[in-house]
mmCIF file of the C-alpha atoms, coordinates in Angstrom:
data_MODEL
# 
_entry.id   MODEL 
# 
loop_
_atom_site.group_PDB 
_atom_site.id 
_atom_site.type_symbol 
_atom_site.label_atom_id 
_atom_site.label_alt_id 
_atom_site.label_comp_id 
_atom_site.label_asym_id 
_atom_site.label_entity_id 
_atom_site.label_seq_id 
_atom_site.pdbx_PDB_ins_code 
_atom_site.Cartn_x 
_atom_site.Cartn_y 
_atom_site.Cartn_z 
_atom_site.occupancy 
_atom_site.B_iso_or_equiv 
_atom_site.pdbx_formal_charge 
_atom_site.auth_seq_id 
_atom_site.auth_comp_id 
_atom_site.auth_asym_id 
_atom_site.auth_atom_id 
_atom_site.pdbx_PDB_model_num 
ATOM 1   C CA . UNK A 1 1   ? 101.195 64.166  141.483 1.00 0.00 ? 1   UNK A CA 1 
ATOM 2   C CA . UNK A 1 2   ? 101.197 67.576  139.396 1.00 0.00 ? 2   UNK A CA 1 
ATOM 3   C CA . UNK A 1 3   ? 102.876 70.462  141.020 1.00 0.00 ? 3   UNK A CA 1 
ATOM 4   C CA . UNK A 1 4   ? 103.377 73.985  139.455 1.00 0.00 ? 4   UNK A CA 1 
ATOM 5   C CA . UNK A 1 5   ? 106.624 73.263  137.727 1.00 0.00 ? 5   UNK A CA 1 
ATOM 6   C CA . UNK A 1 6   ? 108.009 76.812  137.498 1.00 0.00 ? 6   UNK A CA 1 
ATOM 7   C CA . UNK A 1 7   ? 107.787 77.684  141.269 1.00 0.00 ? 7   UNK A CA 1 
ATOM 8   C CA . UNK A 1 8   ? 108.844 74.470  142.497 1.00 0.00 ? 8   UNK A CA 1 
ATOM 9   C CA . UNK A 1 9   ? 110.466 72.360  140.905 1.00 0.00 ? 9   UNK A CA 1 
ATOM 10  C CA . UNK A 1 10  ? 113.859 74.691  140.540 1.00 0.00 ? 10  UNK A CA 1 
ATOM 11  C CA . UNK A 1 11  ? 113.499 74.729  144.119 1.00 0.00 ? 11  UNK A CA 1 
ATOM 12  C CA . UNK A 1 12  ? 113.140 71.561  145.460 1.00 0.00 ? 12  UNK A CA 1 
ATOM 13  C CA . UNK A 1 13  ? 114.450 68.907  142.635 1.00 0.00 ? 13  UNK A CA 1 
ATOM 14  C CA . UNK A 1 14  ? 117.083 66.583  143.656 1.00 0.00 ? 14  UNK A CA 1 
ATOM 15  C CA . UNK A 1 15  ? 119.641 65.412  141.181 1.00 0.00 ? 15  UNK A CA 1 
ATOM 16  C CA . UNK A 1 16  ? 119.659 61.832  142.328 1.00 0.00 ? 16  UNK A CA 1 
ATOM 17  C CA . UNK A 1 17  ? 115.894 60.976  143.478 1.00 0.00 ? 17  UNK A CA 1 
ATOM 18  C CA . UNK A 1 18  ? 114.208 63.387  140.662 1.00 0.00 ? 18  UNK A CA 1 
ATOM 19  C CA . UNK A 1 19  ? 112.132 64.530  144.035 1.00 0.00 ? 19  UNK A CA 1 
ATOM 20  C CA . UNK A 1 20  ? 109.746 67.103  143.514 1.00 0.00 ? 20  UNK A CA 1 
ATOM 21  C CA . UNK A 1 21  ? 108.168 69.644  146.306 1.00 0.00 ? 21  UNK A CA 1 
ATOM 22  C CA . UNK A 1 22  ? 106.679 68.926  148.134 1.00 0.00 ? 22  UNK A CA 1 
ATOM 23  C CA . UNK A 1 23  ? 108.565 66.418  149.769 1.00 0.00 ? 23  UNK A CA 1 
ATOM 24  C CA . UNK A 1 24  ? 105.609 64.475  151.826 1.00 0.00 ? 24  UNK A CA 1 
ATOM 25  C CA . UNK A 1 25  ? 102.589 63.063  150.316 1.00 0.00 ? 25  UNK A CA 1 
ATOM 26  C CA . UNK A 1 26  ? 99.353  65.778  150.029 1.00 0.00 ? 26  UNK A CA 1 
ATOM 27  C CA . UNK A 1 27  ? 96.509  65.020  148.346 1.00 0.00 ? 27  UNK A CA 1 
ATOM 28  C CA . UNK A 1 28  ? 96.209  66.859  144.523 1.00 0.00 ? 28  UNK A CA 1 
ATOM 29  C CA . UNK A 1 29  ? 92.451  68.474  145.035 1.00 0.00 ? 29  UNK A CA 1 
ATOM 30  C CA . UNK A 1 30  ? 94.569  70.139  148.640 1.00 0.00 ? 30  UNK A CA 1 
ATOM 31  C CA . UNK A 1 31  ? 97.349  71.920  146.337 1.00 0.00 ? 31  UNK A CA 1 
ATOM 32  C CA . UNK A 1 32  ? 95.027  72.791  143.024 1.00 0.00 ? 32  UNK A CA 1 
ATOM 33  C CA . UNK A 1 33  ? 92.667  74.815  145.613 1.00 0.00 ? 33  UNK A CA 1 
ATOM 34  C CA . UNK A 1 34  ? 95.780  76.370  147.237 1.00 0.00 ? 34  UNK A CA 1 
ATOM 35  C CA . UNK A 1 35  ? 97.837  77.369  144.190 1.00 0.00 ? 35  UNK A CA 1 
ATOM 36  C CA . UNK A 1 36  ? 94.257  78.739  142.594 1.00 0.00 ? 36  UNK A CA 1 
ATOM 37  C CA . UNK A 1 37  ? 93.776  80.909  145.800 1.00 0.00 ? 37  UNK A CA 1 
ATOM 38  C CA . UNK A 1 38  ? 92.274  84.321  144.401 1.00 0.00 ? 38  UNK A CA 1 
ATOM 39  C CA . UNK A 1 39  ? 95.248  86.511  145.754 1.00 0.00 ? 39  UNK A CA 1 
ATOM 40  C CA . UNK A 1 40  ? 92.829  89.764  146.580 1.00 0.00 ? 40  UNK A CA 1 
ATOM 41  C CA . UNK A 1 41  ? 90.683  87.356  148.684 1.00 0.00 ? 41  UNK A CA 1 
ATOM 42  C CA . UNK A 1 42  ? 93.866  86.133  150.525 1.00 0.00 ? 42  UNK A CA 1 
ATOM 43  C CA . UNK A 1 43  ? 95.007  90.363  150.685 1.00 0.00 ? 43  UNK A CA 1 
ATOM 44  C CA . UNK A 1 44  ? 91.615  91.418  151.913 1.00 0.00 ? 44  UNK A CA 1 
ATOM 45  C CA . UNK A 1 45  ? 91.180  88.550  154.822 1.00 0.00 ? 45  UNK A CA 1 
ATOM 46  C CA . UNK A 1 46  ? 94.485  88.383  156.351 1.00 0.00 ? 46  UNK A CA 1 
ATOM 47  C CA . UNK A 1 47  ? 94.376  89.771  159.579 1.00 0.00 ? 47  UNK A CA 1 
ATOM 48  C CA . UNK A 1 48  ? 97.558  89.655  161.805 1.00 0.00 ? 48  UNK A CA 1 
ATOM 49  C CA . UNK A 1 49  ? 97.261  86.978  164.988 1.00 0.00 ? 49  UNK A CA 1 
ATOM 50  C CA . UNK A 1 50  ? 98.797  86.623  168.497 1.00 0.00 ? 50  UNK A CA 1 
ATOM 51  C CA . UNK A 1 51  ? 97.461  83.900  169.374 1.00 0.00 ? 51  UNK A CA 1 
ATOM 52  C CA . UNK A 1 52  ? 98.096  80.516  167.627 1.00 0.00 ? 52  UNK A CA 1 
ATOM 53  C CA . UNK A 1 53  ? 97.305  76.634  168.182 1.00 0.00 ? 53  UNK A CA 1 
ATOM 54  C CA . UNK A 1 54  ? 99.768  74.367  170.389 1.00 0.00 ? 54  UNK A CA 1 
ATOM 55  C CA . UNK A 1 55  ? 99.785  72.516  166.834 1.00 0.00 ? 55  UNK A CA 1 
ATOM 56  C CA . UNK A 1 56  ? 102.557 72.062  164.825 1.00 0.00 ? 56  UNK A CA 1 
ATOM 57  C CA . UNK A 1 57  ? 102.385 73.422  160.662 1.00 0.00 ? 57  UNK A CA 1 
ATOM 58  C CA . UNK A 1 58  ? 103.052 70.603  157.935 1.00 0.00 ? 58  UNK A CA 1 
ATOM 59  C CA . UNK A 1 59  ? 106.616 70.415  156.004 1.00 0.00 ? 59  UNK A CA 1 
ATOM 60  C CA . UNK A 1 60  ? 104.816 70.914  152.998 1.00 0.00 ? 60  UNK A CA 1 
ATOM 61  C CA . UNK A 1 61  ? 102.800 74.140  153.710 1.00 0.00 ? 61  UNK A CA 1 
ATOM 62  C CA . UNK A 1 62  ? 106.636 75.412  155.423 1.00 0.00 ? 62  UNK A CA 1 
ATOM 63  C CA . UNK A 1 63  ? 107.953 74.835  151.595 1.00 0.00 ? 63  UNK A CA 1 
ATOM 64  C CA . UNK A 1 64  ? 105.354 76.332  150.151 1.00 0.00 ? 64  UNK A CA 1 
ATOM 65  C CA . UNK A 1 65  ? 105.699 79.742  152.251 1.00 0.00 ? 65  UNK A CA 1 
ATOM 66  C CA . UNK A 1 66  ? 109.021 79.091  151.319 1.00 0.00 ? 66  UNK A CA 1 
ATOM 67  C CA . UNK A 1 67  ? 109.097 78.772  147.858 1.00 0.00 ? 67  UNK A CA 1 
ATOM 68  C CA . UNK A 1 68  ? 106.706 81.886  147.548 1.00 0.00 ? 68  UNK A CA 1 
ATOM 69  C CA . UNK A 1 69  ? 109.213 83.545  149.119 1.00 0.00 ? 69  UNK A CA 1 
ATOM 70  C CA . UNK A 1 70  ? 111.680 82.906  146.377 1.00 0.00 ? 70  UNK A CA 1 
ATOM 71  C CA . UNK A 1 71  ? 109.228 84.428  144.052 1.00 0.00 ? 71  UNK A CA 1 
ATOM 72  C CA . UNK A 1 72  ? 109.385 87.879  145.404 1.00 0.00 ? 72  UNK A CA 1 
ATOM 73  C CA . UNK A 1 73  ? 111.192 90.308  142.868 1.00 0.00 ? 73  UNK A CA 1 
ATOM 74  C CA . UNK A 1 74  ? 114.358 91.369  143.958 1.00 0.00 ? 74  UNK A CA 1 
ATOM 75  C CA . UNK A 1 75  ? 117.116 93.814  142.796 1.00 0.00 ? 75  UNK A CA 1 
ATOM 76  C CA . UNK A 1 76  ? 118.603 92.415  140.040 1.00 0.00 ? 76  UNK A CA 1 
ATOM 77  C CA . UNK A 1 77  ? 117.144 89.336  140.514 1.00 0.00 ? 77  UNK A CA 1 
ATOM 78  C CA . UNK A 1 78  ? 120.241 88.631  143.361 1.00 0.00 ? 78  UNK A CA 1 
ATOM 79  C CA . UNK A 1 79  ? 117.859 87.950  146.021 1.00 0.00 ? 79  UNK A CA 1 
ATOM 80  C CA . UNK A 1 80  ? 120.037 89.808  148.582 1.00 0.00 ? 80  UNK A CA 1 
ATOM 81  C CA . UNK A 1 81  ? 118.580 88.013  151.747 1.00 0.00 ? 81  UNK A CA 1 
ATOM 82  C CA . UNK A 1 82  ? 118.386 84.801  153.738 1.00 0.00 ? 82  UNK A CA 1 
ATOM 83  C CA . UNK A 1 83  ? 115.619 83.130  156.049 1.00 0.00 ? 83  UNK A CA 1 
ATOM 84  C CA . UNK A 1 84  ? 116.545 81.593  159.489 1.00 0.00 ? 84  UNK A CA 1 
ATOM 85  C CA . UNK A 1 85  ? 113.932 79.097  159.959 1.00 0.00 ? 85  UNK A CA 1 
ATOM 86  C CA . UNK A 1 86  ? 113.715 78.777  164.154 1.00 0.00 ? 86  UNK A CA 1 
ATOM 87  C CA . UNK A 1 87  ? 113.101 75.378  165.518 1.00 0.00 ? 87  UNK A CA 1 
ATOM 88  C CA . UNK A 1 88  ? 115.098 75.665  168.578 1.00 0.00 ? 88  UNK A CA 1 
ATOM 89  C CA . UNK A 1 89  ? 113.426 76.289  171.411 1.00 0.00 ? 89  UNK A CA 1 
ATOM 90  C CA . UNK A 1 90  ? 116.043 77.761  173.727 1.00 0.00 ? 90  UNK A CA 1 
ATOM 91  C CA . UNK A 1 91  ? 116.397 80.318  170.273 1.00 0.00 ? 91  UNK A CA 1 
ATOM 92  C CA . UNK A 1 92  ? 113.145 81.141  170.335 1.00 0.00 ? 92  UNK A CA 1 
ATOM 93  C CA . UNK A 1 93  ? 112.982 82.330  173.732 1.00 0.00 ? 93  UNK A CA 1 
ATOM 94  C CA . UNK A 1 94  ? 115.938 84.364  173.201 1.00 0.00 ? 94  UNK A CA 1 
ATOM 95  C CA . UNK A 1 95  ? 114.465 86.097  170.162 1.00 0.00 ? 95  UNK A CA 1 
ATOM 96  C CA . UNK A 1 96  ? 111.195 86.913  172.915 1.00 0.00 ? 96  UNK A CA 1 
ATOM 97  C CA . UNK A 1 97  ? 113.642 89.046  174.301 1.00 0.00 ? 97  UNK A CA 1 
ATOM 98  C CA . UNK A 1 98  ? 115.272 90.677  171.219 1.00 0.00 ? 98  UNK A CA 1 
ATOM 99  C CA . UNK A 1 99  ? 112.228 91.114  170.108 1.00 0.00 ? 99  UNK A CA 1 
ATOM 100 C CA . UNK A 1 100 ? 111.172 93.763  172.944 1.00 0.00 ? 100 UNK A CA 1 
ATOM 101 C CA . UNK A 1 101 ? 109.741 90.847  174.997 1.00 0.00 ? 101 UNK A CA 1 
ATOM 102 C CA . UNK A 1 102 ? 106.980 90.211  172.981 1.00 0.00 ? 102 UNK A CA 1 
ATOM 103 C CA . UNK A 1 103 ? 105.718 86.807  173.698 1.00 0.00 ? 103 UNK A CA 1 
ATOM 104 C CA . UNK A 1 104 ? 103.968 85.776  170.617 1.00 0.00 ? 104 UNK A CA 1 
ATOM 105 C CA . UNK A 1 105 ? 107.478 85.668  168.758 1.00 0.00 ? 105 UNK A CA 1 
ATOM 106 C CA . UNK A 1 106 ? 107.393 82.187  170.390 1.00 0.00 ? 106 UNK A CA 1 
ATOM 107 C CA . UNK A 1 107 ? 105.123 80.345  167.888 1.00 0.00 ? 107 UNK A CA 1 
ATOM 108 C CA . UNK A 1 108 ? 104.800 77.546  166.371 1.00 0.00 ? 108 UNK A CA 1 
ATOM 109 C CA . UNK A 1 109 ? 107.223 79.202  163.108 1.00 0.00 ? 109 UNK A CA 1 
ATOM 110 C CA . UNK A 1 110 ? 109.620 81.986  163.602 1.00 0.00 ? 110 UNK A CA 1 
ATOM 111 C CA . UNK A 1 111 ? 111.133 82.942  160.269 1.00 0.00 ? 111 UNK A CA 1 
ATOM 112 C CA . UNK A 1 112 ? 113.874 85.711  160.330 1.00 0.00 ? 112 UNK A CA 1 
ATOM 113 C CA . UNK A 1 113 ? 114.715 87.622  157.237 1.00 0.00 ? 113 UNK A CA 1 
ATOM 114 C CA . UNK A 1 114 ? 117.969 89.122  157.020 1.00 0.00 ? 114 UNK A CA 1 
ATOM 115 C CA . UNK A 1 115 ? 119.498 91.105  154.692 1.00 0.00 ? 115 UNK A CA 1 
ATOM 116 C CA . UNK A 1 116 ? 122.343 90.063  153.004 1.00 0.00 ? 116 UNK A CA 1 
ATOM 117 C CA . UNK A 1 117 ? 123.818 92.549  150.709 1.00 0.00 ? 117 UNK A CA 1 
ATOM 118 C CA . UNK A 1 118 ? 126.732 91.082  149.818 1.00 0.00 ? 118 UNK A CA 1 
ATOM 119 C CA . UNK A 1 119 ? 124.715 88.811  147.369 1.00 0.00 ? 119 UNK A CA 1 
ATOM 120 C CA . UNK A 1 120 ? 123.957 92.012  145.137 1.00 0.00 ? 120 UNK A CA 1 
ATOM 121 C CA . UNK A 1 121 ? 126.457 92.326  142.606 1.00 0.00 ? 121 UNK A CA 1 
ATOM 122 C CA . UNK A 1 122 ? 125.039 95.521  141.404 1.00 0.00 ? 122 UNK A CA 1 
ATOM 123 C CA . UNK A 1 123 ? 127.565 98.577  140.885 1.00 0.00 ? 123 UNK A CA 1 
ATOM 124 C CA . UNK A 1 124 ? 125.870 101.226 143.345 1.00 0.00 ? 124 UNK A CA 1 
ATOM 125 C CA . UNK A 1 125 ? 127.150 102.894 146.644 1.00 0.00 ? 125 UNK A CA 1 
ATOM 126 C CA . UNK A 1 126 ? 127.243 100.755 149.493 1.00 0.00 ? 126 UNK A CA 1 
ATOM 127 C CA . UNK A 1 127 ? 124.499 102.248 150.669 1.00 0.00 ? 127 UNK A CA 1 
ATOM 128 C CA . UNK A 1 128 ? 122.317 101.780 147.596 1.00 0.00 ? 128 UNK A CA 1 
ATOM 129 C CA . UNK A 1 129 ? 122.991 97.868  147.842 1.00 0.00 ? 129 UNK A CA 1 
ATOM 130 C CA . UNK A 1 130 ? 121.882 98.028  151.645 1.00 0.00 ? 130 UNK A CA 1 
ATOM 131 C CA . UNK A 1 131 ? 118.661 99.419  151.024 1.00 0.00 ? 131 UNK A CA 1 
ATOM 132 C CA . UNK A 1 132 ? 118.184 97.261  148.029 1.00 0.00 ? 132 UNK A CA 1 
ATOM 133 C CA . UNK A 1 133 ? 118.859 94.251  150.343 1.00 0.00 ? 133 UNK A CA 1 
ATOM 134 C CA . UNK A 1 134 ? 116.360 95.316  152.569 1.00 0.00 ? 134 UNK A CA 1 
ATOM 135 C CA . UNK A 1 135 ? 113.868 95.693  150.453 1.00 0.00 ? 135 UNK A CA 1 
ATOM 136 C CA . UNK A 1 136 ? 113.946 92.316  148.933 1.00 0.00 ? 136 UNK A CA 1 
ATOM 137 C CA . UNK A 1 137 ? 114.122 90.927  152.191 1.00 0.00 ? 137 UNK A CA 1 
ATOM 138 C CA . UNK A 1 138 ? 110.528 92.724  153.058 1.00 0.00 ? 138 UNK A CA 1 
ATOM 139 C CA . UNK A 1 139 ? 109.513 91.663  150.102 1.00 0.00 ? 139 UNK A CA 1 
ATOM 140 C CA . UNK A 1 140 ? 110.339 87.897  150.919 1.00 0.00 ? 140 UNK A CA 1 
ATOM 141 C CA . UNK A 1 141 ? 108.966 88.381  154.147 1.00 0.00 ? 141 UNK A CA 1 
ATOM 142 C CA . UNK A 1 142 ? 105.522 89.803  152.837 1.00 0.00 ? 142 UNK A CA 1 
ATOM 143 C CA . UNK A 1 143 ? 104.909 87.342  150.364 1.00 0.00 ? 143 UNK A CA 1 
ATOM 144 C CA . UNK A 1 144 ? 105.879 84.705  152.642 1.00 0.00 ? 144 UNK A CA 1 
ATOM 145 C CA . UNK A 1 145 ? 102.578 86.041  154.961 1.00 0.00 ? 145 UNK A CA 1 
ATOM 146 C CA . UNK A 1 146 ? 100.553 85.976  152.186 1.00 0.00 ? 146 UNK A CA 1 
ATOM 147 C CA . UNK A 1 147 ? 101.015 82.206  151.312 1.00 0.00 ? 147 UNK A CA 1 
ATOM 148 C CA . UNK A 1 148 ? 101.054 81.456  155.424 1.00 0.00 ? 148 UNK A CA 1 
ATOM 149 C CA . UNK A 1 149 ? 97.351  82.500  155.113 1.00 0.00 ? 149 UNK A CA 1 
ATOM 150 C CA . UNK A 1 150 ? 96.138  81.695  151.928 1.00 0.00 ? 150 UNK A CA 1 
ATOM 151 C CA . UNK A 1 151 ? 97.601  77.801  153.562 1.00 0.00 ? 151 UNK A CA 1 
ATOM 152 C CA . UNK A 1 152 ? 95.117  78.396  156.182 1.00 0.00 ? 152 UNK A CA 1 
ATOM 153 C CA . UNK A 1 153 ? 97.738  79.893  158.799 1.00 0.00 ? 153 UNK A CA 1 
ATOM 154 C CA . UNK A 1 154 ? 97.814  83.370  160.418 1.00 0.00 ? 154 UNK A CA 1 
ATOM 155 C CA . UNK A 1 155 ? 101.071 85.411  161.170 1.00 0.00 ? 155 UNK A CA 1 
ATOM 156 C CA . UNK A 1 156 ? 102.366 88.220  162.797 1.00 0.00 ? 156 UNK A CA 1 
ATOM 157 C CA . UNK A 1 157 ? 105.067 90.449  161.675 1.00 0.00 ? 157 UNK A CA 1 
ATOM 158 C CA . UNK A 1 158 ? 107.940 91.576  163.965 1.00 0.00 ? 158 UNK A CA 1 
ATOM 159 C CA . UNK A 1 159 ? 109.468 94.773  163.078 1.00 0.00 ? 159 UNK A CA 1 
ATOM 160 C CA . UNK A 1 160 ? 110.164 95.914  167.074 1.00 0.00 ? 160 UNK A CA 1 
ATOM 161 C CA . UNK A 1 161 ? 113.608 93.726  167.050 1.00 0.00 ? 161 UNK A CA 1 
ATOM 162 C CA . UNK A 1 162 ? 117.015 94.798  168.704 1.00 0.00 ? 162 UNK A CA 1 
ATOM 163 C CA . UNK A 1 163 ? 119.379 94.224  165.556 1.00 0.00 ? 163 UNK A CA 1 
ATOM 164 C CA . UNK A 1 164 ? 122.516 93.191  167.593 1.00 0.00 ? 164 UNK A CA 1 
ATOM 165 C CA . UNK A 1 165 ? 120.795 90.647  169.899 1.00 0.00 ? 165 UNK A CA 1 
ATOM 166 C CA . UNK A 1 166 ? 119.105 89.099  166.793 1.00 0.00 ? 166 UNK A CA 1 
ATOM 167 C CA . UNK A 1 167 ? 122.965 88.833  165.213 1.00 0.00 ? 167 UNK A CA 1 
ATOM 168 C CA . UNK A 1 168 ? 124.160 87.319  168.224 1.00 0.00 ? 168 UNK A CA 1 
ATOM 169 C CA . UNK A 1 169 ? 121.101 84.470  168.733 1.00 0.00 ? 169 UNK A CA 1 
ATOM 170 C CA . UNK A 1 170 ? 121.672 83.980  165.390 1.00 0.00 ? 170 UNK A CA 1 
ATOM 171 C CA . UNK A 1 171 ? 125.420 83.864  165.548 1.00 0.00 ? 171 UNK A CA 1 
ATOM 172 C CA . UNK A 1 172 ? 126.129 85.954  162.240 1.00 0.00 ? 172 UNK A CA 1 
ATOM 173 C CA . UNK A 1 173 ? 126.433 89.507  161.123 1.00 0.00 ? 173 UNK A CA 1 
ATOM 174 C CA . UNK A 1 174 ? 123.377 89.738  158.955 1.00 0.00 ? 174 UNK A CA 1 
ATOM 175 C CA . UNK A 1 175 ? 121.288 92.975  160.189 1.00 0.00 ? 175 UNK A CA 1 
ATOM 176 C CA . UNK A 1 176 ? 117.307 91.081  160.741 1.00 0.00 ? 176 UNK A CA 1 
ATOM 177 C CA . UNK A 1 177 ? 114.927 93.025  158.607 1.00 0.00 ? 177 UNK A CA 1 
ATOM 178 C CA . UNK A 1 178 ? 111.792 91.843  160.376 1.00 0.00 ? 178 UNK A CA 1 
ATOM 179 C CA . UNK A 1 179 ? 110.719 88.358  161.912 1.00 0.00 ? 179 UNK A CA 1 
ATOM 180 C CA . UNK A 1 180 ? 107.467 86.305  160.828 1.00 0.00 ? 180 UNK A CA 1 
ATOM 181 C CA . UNK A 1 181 ? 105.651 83.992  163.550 1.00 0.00 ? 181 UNK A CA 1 
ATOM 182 C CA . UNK A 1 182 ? 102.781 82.180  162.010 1.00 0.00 ? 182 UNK A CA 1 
ATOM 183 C CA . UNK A 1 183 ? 100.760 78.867  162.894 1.00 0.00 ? 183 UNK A CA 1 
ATOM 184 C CA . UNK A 1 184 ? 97.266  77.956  163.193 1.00 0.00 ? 184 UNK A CA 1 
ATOM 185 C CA . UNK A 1 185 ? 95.018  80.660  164.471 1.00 0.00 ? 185 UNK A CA 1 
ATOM 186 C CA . UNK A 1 186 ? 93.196  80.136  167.814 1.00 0.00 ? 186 UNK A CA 1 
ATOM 187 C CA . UNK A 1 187 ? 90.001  81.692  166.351 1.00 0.00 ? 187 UNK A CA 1 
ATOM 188 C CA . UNK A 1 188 ? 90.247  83.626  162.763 1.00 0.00 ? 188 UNK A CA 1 
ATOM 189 C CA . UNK A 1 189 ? 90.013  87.061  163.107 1.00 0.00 ? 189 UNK A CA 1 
ATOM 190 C CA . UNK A 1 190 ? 88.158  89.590  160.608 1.00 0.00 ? 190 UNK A CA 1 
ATOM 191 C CA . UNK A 1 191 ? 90.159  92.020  159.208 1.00 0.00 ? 191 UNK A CA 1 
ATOM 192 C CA . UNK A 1 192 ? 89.853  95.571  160.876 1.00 0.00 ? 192 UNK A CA 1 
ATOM 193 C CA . UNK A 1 193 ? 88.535  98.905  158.614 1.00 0.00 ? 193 UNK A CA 1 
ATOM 194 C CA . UNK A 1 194 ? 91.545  100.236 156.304 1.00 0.00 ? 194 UNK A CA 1 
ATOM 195 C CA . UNK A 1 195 ? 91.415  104.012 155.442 1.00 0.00 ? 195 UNK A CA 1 
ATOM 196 C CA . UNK A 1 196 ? 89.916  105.254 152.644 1.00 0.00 ? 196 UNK A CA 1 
ATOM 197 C CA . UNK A 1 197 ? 91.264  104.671 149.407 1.00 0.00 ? 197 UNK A CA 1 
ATOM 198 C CA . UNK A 1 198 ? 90.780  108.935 148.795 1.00 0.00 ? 198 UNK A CA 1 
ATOM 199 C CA . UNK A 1 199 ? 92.364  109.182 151.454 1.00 0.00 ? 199 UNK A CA 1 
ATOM 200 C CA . UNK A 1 200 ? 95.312  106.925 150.779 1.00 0.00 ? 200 UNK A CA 1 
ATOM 201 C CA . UNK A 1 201 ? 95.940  108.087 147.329 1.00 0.00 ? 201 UNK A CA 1 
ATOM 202 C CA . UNK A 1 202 ? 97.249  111.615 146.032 1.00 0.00 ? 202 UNK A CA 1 
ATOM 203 C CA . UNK A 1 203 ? 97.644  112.293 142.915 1.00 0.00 ? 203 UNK A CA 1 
ATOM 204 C CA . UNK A 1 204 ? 99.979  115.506 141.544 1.00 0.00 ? 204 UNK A CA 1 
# 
C-alpha cells in the first residue's frame, strides 16, 4: 500500500515495525479518491450536522482528520495546541453540560482543541503568544472539519463552551478553543445560501 509520504508517514512511522498510517488495512482505490478530493467541492458542500448515525467512525479516517490537522500552518511552525480525543462516555456527558447543554456534543467523536501556548517559543508579549495559540488551534480545528467531510462524515463546531468546566473534565489548565463532534450524518444536508461575495468583500 502507497500512502502520501509527506503527510503521513512523519506522523505515524514506528521505529521498530516501519508501520505506516494508516494503521488498519483500507483498500488503495478508498485513499487515492480521498487524498484527490477537490478541496472547493469539499468547502462548498459541507454543511454543519446535529444529527449523526449510532455508528461508530473507522481508526483510519480518525488518523486521517488527524493528520490533516497537523498540516494546518501555525506560528512559527510550533503548533501551539493539543487535541483531546473523547472516548469516555461519562466525559462526554460532562462536556453536554460545559458545552451550554447542547446535546449533540455527545457524538460519535468529540475532539477538543486547546491552546497551548507554552509550545511557542516565539519572543512576543504574553499576550501575542496567546492569541497566536489560538489561532493555530482554530486552524487545526477547521482543517480537521474539512477532512471529517471530505471522509464522508459531517461535524459540528462548538464554540458555546464554559472554559473552566472544559479544564476541569479535562483535568488540565489548557483554555478549550472550540470542540468538534463529527460522525456519520443521519441524512446529508445541502449547504444553506452564503452572502454575496460583493457583499463580503471591501476593498480600500
Amino acid at each position: 500500500m502507497s500512502f502520501p509520504i509527506d503527510i503521513f508517514a512523519r506522523m505515524f512511522t514506528d521505529k521498530n515495525t516501519q508501520l505506516l498510517y494508516p494503521k488498519e488495512e483500507v483498500p488503495n482505490h478508498d485513499v487515492a479518491d480521498i487524498v484527490q478530493t477537490n478541496i472547493f467541492n469539499v468547502m462548498l458542500n459541507r454543511r454543519s450536522q446535529r444529527k449523526f448515525e449510532n455508528r461508530d467512525v473507522e481508526e483510519w479516517k480518525l488518523e486521517m482528520i488527524f493528520a490533516a490537522a497537523d498540516t494546518a500552518p501555525t506560528a512559527g511552525g510550533f503548533q501551539g495546541f493539543e487535541i483531546y480525543h473523547i472516548k469516555n462516555q461519562e466525559i462526554k456527558n460532562k462536556l453536554v453540560e460545559a458545552a451550554n447543554n447542547q446535546p449533540y456534543v455527545n457524538a460519535p467523536v468529540v475532539l477538543v482543541f486547546c491552546m497551548n501556548p507554552k509550545r511557542i517559543k516565539l519572543n512576543f508579549p504574553p499576550e501575542t503568544i496567546r492569541k497566536f495559540s489560538q489561532q493555530d488551534a482554530t486552524l487545526a480545528a477547521a482543517y480537521s472539519q474539512l477532512a471529517a467531510h471530505a471522509l464522508g462524515l459531517s461535524s459540528i463546531w462548538i464554540g458555546m463552551l464554559d472554559e473552566d468546566k472544559i479544564r476541569e473534565v479535562l483535568g488540565n489548565e489548557l483554555s478549550p478553543s472550540s470542540i468538534l463532534c463529527a460522525g456519520y450524518p443521519v441524512k446529508m444536508l445541502v449547504p444553506k445560501p452564503k452572502r454575496n461575495l460583493k457583499d463580503l468583500i471591501h476593498e480600500i
